[in-house]
C-alpha positions in Angstrom: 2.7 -12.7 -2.7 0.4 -12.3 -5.6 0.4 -10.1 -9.0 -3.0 -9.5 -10.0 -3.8 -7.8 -13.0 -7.4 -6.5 -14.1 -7.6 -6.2 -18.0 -10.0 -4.1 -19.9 -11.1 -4.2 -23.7 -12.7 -0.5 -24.1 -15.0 0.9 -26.3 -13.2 2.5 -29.3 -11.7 5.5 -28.4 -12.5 4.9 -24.5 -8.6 3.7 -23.1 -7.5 6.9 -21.6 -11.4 7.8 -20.2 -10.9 4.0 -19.3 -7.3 4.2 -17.5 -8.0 7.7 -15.8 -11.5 5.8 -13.9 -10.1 2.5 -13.5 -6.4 5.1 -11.6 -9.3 6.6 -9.3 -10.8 3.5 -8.5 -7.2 2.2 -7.3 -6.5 4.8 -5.6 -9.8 5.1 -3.6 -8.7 1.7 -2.5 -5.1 3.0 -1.5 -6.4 5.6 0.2 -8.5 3.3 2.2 -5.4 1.1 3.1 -7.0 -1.8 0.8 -4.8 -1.9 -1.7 -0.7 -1.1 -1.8 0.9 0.2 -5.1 -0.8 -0.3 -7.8 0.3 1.0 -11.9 -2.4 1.9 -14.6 -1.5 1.9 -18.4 -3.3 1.6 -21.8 -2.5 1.9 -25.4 -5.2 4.7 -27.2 -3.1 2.7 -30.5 -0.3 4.8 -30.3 1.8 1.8 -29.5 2.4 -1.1 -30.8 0.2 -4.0 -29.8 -3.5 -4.1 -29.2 -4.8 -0.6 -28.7 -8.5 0.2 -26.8 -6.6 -2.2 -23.6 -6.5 -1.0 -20.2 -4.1 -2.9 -17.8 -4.3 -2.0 -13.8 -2.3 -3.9 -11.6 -0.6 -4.5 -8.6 0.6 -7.4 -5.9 -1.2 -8.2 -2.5 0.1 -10.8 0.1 -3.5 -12.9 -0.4 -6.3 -13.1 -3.2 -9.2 -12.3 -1.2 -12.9 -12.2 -2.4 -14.9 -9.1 -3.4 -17.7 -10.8 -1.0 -16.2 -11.3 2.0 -17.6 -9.9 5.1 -15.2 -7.4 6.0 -14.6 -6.2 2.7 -15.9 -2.2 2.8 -15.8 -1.0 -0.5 -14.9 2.6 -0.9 -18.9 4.3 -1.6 -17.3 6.3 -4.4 -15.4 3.3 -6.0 -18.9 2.1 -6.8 -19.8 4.9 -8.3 -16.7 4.9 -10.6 -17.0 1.1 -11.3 -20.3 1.6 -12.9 -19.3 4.4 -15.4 -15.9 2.0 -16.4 -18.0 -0.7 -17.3 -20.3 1.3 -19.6 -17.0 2.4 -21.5 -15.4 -1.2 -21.7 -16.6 -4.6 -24.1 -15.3 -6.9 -21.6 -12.8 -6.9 -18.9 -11.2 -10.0 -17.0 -8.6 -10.6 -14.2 -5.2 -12.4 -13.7 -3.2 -13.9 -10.8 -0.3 -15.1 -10.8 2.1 -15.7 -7.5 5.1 -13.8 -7.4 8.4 -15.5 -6.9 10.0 -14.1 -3.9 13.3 -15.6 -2.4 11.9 -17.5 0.0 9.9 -19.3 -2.7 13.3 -20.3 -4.7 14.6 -23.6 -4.9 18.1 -23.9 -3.4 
């Protein structure tokens, strides 16, 4: 089991344009049966800590590529994938493997 989490640096002023795409684009997924739970938050810089960030993330049994052959994007995921990345600086992923009981050392 796998946590992945996709961070984005917005524009200034973008994180909540930013967070409420990056939701749709999550859920398109759900709704697809692609993708499980998933939680969106971001800090506009009413919060401590860096503001104009964008976390989505959620956990999945495998990482699995964006190219592979069976992967059918959701059409109108595109479409919102194109308008986030005009409204972010950069953006980048992260993996890391859960630790689940089985995985515990005795």
């Amino acid at each position: 089991m796998f946590h992945i989490k996709r961070v984005f640096k917005t524009k200034p002023g973008q994180s909540r344009k930013v967070a409420t795409l990056a939701y749709r684009a999550a859920e398109s997924y759900n709704s697809a049966g692609q993708r499980g739970e998933f939680s969106v938050y971001f800090n506009p810089g009413t919060t401590p800590g860096e503001k104009d960030i964008v976390v989505l993330e959620w956990t999945d049994n495998a990482l699995k590529s964006v190219f592979r052959e069976d992967n059918d994007v959701p059409s109108n995921s595109r479409d919102i994938w194109k308008e986030l990345m005009t409204l972010t600086e950069e953006n980048w992923i992260e993996f890391n493997e859960l630790l689940t009981p089985d995985k515990m050392l005795s």
